[in-house]
C-alpha positions as CSV (number, residue, x, y, z in Angstrom):
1,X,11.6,-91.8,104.9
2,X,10.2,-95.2,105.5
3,X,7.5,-94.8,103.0
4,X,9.6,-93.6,100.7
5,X,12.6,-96.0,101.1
6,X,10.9,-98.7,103.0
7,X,11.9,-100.8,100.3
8,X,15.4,-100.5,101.1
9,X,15.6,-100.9,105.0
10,X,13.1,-104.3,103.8
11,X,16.1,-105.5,102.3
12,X,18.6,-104.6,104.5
13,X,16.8,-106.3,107.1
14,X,16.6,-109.5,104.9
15,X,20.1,-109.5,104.7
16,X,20.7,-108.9,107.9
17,X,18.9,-111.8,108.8
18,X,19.9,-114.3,105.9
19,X,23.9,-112.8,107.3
20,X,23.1,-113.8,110.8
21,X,25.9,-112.4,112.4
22,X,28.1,-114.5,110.0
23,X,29.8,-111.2,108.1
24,X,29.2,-107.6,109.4
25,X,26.7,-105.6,107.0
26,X,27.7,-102.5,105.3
27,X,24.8,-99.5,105.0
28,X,26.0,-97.0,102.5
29,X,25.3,-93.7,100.7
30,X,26.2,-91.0,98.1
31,X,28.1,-88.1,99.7
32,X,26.5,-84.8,99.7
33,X,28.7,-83.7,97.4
34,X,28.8,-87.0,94.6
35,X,24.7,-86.5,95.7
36,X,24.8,-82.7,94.4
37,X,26.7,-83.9,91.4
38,X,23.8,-86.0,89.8
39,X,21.4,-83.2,90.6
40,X,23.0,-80.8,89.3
41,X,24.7,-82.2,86.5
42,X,21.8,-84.4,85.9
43,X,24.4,-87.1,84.8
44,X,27.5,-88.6,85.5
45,X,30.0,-85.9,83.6
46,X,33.3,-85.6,84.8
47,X,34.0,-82.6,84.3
48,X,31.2,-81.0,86.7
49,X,30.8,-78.2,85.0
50,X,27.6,-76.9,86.3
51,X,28.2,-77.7,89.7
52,X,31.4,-76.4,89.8
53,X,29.8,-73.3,88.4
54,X,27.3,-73.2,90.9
55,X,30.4,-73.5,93.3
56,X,32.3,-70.4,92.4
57,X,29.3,-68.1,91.4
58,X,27.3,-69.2,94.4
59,X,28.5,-70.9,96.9
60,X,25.6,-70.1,99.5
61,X,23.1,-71.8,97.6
62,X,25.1,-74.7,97.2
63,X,26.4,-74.8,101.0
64,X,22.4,-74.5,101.3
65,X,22.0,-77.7,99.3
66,X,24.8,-79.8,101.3
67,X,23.3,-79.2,104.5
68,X,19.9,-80.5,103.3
69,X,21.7,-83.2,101.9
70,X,23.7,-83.9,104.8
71,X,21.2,-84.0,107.0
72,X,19.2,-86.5,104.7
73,X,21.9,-88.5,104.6
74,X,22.7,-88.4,108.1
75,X,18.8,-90.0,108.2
76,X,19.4,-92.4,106.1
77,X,22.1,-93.9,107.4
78,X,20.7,-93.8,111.0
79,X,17.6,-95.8,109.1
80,X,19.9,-98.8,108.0
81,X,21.3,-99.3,111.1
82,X,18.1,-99.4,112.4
83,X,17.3,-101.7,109.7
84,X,20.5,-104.0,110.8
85,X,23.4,-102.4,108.7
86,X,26.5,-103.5,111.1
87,X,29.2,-100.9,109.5
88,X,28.3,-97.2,107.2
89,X,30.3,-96.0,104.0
90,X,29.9,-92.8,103.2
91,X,30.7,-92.8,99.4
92,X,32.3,-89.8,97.9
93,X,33.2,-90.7,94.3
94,X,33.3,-86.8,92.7
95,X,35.3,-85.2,95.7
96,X,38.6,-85.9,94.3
97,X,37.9,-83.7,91.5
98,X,38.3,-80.9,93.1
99,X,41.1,-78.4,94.3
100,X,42.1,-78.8,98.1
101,X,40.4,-75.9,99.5
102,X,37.3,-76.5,97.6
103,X,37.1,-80.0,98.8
104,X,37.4,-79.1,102.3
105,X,34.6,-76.6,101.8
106,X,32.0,-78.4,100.6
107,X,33.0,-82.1,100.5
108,X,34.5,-82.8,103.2
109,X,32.9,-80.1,105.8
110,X,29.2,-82.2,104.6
111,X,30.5,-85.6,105.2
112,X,31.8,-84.0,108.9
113,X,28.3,-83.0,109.4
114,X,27.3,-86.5,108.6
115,X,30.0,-88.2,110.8
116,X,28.7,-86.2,113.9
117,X,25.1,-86.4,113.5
118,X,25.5,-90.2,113.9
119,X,28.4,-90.3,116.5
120,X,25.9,-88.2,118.9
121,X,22.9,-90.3,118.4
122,X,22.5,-93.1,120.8
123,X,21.3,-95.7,118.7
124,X,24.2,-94.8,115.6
125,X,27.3,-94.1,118.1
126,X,28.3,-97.2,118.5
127,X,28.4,-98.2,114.6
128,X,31.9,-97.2,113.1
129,X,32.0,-94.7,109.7
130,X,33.8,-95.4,106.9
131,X,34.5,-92.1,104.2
132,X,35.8,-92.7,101.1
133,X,37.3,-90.0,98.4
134,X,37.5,-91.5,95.2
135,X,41.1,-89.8,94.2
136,X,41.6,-88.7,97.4
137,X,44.3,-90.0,99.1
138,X,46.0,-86.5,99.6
139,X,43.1,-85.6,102.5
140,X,43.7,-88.9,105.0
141,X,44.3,-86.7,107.5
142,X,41.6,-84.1,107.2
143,X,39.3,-87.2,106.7
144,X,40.9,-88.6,109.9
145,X,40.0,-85.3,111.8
146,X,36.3,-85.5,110.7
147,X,35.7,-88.3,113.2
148,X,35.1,-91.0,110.9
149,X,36.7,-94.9,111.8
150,X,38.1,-96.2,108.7
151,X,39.0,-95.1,105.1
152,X,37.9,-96.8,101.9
153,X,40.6,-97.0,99.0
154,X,41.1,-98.2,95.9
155,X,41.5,-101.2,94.2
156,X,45.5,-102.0,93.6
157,X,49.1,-101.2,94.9
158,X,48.7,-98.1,97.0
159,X,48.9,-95.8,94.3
160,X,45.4,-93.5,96.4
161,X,49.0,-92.6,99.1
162,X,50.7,-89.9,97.7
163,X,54.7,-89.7,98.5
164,X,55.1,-88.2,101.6
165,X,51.5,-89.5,103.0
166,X,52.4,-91.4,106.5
167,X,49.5,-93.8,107.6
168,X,49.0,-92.6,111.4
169,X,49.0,-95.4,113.9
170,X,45.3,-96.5,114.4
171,X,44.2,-95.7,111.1
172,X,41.7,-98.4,109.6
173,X,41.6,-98.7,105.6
174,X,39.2,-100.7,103.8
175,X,39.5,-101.8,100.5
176,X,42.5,-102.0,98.4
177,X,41.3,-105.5,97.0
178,X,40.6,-106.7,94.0
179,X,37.0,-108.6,94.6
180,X,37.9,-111.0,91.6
181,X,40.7,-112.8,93.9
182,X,37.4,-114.2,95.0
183,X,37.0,-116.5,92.6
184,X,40.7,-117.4,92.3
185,X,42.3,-121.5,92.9
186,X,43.1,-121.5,96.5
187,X,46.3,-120.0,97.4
188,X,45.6,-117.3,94.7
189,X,44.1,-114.9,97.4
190,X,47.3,-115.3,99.4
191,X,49.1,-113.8,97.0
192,X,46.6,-111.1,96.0
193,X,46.4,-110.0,99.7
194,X,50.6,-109.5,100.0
195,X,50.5,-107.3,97.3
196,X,47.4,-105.3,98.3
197,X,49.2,-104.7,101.8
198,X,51.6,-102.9,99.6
């Protein structure tokens, strides 16, 4: 992987220097299932209809697919944190397209995969997993149960927790803030931040 990526870990462990402990670093990748998306698809199309095909008409080969993927991942992940990444987002932008069932299938049951593989390795055990579902608010707690440490959301009032949705106790959530508030007067972010609290 490092000849193929070494590029990557380079600059994760530039960053991770330039940081110096100031702010914790954030190692990331696609989810096997957003991953299988832009292979399949080829493109980002919304509709996923090929995959989705693939889904229903074979859902061996593409099981088959999400454990490779998961697995790479999984390796890639470990890689960053070996590089210096501090914290790990899994990113799962197409698994709220799909129907519950589904996405416990073959979103969510992949990113589980990916979630254990680095809570039994010594050297990634230590480094908490954050899981994000773009439209997924419905699954917290199915995403809770795969093991992971935080969930990312969306930008603006908590529109990603569907009525009836209780946060646990413990639960982490990351996001939920507009990055612009960044460049606001002073005092701006105050604001910004009650509101994003919901």
């Amino acid at each position: 992987m490092e000849d193929d990526l070494g590029y990557v870990f380079d600059a994760v462990r530039t960053i991770h220097h330039e940081l110096d402990g100031s702010v914790p670093l954030i190692g990331f990748a696609g989810s096997p299932w957003t991953l299988a998306t832009y292979m399949v698809e080829g493109q980002s199309t919304g509709i996923l209809r090929e995959l989705k095909a693939l889904m229903y008409e074979q859902p061996q080969a593409l099981h088959a697919l999400l454990d490779i993927l998961a697995e790479s991942v999984s390796g890639y992940l470990a890689a960053q944190v070996k590089a210096g990444a501090d914290v790990l987002m899994i990113f799962d932008t197409w698994g709220g397209v799909l129907p519950h069932t589904e996405y416990r299938e073959f979103s969510l049951s992949a990113m589980r995969r990916i979630v254990e593989a680095l809570k039994s390795d010594e050297m990634t055990r230590h480094i908490p997993v954050i899981l994000f579902t773009k439209g997924g608010g419905q699954w917290l707690k199915e995403m809770a149960d795969s093991g992971c440490d935080a969930f990312g959301v969306v930008i603006g009032r908590p529109r990603w927790l569907l009525p009836g949705t209780r946060l646990v106790s413990g639960w982490r959530l990351k996001g939920n803030l507009d990055p612009a508030v960044l460049y606001a007067r002073p005092g701006g972010h105050r604001a910004c931040c009650r509101i994003s609290a919901g």
